[in-house]
C-alpha positions in Angstrom: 0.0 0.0 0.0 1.7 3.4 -0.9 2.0 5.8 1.6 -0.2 9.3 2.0 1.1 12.5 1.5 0.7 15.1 3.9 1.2 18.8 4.1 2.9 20.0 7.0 3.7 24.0 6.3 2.6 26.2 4.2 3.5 30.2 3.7 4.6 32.6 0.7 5.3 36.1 0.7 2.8 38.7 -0.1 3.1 39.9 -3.8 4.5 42.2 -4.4 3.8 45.2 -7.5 6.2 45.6 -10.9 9.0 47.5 -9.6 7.3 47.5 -6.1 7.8 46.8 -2.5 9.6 43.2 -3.3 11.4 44.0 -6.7 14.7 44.2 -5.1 14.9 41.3 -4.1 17.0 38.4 -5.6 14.2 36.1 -6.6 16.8 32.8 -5.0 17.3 35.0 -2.0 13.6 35.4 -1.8 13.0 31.9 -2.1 15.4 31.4 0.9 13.1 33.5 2.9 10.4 31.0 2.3 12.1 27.5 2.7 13.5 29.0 5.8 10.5 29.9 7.2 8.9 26.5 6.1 11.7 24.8 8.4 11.2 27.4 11.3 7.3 26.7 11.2 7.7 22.1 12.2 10.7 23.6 13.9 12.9 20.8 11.5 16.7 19.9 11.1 17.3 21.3 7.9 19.2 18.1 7.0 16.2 16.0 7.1 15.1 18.0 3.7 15.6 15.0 0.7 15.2 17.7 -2.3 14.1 20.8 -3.2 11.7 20.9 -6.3 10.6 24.7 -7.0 8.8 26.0 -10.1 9.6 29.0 -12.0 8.5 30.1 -15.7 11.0 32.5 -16.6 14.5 30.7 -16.1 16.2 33.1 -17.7 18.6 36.0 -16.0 18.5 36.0 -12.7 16.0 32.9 -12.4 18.6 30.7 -14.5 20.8 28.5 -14.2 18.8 26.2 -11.9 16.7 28.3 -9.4 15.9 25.5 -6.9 19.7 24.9 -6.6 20.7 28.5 -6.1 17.6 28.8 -3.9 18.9 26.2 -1.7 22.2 27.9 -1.8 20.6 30.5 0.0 18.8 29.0 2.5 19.4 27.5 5.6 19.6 24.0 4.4 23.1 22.0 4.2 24.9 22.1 0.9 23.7 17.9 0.6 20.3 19.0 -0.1 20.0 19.3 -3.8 17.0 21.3 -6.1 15.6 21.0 -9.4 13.3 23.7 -11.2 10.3 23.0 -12.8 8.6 24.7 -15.5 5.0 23.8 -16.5 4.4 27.5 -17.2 1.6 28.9 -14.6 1.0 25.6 -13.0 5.0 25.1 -12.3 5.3 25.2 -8.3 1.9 23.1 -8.2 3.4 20.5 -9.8 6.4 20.7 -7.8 3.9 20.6 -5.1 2.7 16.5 -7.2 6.1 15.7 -7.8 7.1 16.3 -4.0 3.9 14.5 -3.0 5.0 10.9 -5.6 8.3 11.3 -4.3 7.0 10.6 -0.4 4.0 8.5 -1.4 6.6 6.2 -3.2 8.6 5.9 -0.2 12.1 6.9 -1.9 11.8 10.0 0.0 10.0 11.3 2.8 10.5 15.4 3.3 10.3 17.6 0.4 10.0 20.9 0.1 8.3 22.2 -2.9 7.4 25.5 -4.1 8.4 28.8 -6.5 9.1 32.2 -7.3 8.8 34.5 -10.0 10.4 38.0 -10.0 8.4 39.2 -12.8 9.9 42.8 -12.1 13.6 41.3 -12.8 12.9 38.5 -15.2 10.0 40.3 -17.4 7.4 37.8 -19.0 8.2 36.0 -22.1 11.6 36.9 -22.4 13.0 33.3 -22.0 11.2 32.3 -25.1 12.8 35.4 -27.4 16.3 35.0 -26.1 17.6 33.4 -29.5 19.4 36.0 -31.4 19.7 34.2 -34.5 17.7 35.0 -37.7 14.3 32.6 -37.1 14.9 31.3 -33.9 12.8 34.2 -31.9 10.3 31.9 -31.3 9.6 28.7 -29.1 7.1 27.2 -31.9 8.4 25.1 -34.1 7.7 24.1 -37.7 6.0 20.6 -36.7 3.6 22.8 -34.5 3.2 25.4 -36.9 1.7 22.5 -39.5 0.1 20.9 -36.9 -2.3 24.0 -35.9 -2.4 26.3 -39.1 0.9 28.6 -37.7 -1.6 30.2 -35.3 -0.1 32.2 -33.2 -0.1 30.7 -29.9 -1.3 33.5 -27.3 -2.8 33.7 -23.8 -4.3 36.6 -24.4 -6.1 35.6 -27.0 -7.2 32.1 -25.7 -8.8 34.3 -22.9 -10.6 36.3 -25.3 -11.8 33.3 -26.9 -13.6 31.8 -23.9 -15.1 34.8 -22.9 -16.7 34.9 -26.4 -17.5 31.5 -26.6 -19.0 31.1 -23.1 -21.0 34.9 -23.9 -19.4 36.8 -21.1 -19.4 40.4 -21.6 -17.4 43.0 -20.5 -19.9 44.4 -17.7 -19.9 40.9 -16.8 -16.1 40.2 -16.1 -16.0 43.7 -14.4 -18.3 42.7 -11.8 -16.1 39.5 -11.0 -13.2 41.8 -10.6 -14.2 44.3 -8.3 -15.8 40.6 -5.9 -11.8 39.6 -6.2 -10.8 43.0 -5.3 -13.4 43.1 -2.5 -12.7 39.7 -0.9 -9.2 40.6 -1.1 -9.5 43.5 0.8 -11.9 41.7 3.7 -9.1 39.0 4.1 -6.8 41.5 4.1 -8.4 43.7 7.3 -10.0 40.4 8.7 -6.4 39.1 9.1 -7.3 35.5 7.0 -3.9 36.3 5.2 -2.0 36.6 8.2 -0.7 32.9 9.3 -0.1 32.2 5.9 2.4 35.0 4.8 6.0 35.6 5.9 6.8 38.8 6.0 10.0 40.4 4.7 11.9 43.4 4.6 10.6 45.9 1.8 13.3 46.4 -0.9 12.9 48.8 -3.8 13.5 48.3 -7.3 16.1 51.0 -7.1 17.4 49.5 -4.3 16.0 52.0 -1.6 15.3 49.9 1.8 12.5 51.4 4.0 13.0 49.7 7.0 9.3 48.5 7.0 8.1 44.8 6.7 6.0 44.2 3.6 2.9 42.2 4.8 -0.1 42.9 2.4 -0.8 42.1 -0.7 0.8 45.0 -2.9 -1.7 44.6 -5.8 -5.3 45.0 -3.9 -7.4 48.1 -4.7 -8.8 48.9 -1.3 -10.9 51.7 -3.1 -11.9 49.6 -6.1 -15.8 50.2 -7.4 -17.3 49.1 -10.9 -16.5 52.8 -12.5 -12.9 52.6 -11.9 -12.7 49.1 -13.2 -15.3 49.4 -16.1 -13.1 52.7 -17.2 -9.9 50.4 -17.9 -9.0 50.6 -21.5 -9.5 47.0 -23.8 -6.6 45.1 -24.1 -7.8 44.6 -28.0 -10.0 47.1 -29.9 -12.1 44.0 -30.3 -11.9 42.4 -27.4 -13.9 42.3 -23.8 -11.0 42.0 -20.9 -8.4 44.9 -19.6 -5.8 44.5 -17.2 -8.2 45.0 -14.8 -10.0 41.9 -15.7 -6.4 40.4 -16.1 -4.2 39.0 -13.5 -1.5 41.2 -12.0 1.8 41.0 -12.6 3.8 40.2 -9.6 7.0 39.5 -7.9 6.5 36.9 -4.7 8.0 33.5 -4.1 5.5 30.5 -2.0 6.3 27.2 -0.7 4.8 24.0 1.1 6.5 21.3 3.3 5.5 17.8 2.2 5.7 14.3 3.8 4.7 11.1 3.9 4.1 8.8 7.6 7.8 8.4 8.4 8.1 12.1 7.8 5.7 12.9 9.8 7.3 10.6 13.1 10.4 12.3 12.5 9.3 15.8 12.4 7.1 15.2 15.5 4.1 16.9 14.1 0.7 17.0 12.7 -0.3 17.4 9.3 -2.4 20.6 8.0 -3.8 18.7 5.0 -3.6 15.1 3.5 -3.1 15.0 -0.3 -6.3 13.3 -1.6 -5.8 13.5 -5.5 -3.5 15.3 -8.4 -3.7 15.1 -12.1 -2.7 16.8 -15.0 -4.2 17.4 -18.2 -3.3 18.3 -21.6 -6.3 20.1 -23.9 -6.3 22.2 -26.9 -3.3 25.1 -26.9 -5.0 27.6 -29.1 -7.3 28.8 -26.9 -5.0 27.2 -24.6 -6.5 28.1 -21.0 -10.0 26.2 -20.7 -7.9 23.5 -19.9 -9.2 23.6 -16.0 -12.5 22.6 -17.0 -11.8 18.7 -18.4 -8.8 18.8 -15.8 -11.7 19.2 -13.2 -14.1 17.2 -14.4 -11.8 14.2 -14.9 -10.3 14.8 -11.6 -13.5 14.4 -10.1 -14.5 11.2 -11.6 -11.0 9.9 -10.7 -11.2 10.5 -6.9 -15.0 9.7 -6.2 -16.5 13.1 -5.8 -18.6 15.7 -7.1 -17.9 19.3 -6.8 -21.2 19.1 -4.0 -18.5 17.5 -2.3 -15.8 20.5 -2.5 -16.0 22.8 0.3 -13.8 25.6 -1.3 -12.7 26.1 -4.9 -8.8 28.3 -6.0 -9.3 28.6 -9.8 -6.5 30.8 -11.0 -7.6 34.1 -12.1 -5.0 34.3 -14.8 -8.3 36.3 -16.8 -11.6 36.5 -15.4 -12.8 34.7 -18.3 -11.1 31.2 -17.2 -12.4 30.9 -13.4 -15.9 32.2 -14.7 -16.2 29.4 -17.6 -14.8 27.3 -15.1 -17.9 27.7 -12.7 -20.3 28.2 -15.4 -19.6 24.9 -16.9 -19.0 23.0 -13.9 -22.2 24.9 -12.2 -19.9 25.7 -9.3 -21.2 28.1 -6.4 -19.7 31.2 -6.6 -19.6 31.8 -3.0 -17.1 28.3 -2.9 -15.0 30.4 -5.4 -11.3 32.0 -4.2 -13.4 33.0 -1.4 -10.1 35.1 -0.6 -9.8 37.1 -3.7 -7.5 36.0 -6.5 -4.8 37.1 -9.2 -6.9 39.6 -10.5 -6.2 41.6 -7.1 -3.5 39.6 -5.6 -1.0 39.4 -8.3 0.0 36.1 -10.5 4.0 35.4 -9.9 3.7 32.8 -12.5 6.0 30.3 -11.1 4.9 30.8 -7.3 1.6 30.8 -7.8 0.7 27.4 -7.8 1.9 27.2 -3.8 0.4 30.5 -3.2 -3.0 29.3 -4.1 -2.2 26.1 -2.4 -0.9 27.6 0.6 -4.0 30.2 0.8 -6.2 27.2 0.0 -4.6 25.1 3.7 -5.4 27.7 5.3 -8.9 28.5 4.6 -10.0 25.4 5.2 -9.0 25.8 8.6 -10.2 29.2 8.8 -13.6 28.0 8.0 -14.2 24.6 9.0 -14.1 23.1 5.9 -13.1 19.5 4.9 -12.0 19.4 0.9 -10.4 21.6 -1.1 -9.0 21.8 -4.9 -7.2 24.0 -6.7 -6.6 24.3 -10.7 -4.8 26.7 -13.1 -4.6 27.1 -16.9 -1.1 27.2 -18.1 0.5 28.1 -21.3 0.4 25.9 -24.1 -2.8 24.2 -23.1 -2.5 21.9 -19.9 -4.1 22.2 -16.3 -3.4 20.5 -12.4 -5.9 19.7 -10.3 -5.2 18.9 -6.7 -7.7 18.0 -4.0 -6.4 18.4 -0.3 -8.4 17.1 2.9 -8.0 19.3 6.0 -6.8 17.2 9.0 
């Protein structure tokens, strides 16, 4: 019988603004905030850690050259703990979180620390993929691809637009879920729901300039946000129906969970928050690339003997308010189940640390309210989607 997975700490770092509160810091030193604090928080020898699997999109700059490694490097942890970095573009740290969780469950290890970080102020989006400085290598799709979906070009931004055509959302109607993410942000925010999950670290400017203050809340939340300010956001596309502020943020942050399986657990000496109860991933078209969630979900479901009646709380990536609304309107999920906490579209999207930031938000409001199951899903890049069902213990 293969053993359970467990999480046993979960924090990130509030998010942080482009060229904001966080932006100078060293997205590896940043991370070694976080796997620090994970050890402080089961109060753990930092040489019981087996491997350190962290996701990150843009591993390029200062995010190359192996970011789990150099993350590691400036941590706590011995120099015997080793790292790998994961990219499965905005659904990277939560598969580190699945690979972590098959590496205890098989018994080959039993504490991992999984997690990831994405300086999106130092490493700007997309530029890994138009490094190449060669004459028609500036982009990742290749001629294979190209034949294989009519050389569309492959774009988030137009996937989104897609599904909120196809699924008839207008644009009153994804400004209305924008200002509820801003709003429930901003109630977690002064309720103190965020408070045991984020570690809080010294503010450090872009230009360098240190304040002296800690940075503690969520950079990115319009505390004075109302339906005129959003509605009077400019289209991204003279056609289109979503603007940035229907869009997820872009963000600097880093996030991280502790995971382990029975023997971990003995040796630490403590109990676990959550017990892994399912993950999957799914591939699904890559043109309009992120309605991927929705199989994922549905699939998921079927695979681990529930219904979504049967899901307490719901963290559906708000990489565009489009996704988490076709999402709930094909799954006919309650919207009051729905990142009850606010999500991207006011807390900022660090790519790479997002899937443990949702994760990690996701622990902890299920303790906050009572609740029993939770899942959590993304869309990422190129078509593909991870759902992961916790329990609360």
């Amino acid at each position: 019988m293969a053993a359970e997975a467990y999480i046993v700490a979960a924090t990130r770092t509030a998010g942080g603004r482009r060229n904001g509160r966080v932006s100078g810091w060293h997205p590896a030193d940043m991370s070694g905030l976080v796997i620090n604090e994970l050890l402080k928080r089961v109060d753990a020898d930092p040489a019981l850690i087996e491997d350190v699997i962290w996701g990150c999109v843009g591993q390029a700059g200062q995010q190359a050259v192996n970011i789990a490694r150099n993350s590691v490097l400036s941590s706590n942890l011995p120099l015997t703990v080793p790292g790998t970095s994961i990219d499965r573009q905005c659904g990277s740290s939560q598969q580190a979180l699945h690979f972590a969780a098959q590496a205890v469950m098989s018994g080959t290890m039993d504490i991992v620390i999984a997690g990831g970080v994405e300086s999106m102020s130092r490493v700007p989006m997309g530029l890994a993929s138009i490094l190449p400085a060669k004459e028609g290598l500036g982009t990742y799709t290749s001629e294979a691809m190209g034949e294989r979906f009519g050389n569309v070009k492959f774009s988030q931004f137009t996937g989104a637009e897609m599904i909120a055509k196809k699924h008839g959302f207008s644009k009153d109607e994804m400004d209305a879920f924008a200002l509820i993410s801003h709003k429930r942000a901003k109630a977690a925010t002064e309720s103190g729901k965020f408070t045991k999950e984020i570690l809080p670290i010294d503010v450090r400017m872009a230009d360098g300039t240190r304040t002296g203050e800690q940075h503690t809340v969520d950079e990115g939340i319009r505390m004075d946000a109302t339906i005129e300010s959003i509605a009077g956001v400019k289209l991204i596309s003279e056609d289109g129906r979503l603007t940035a502020a229907t869009s997820s943020q872009i963000c600097d942050g880093a996030s991280g969970v502790m995971v382990v399986n029975e023997q971990g657990l003995k040796t630490l000496g403590v109990k676990p928050l959550a017990r892994i109860h399912h993950m999957s991933v799914l591939g699904d078209d890559p043109v309009i690339m992120l309605e991927a969630p929705i199989p994922a979900t549905q699939r998921a479901l079927k695979k681990a003997g529930l219904s979504l009646n049967d899901i307490d709380l719901y963290e559906v990536n708000e990489a565009f308010a489009s996704v988490p609304m076709a999402w709930a309107k094909v799954l006919g999920a309650d919207p009051q189940r729905l990142n009850v906490n606010g999500g991207a579209i006011a807390l900022g999207h660090p790519l790479g640390g997002s899937g443990t930031k949702l994760m990690t938000t996701l622990v902890h409001a299920l303790h906050e309210y009572g609740k029993r199951y939770g899942l959590q899903t993304m869309c990422e890049g190129g078509g593909m989607a991870n759902v992961t069902i916790v329990e609360r213990l």
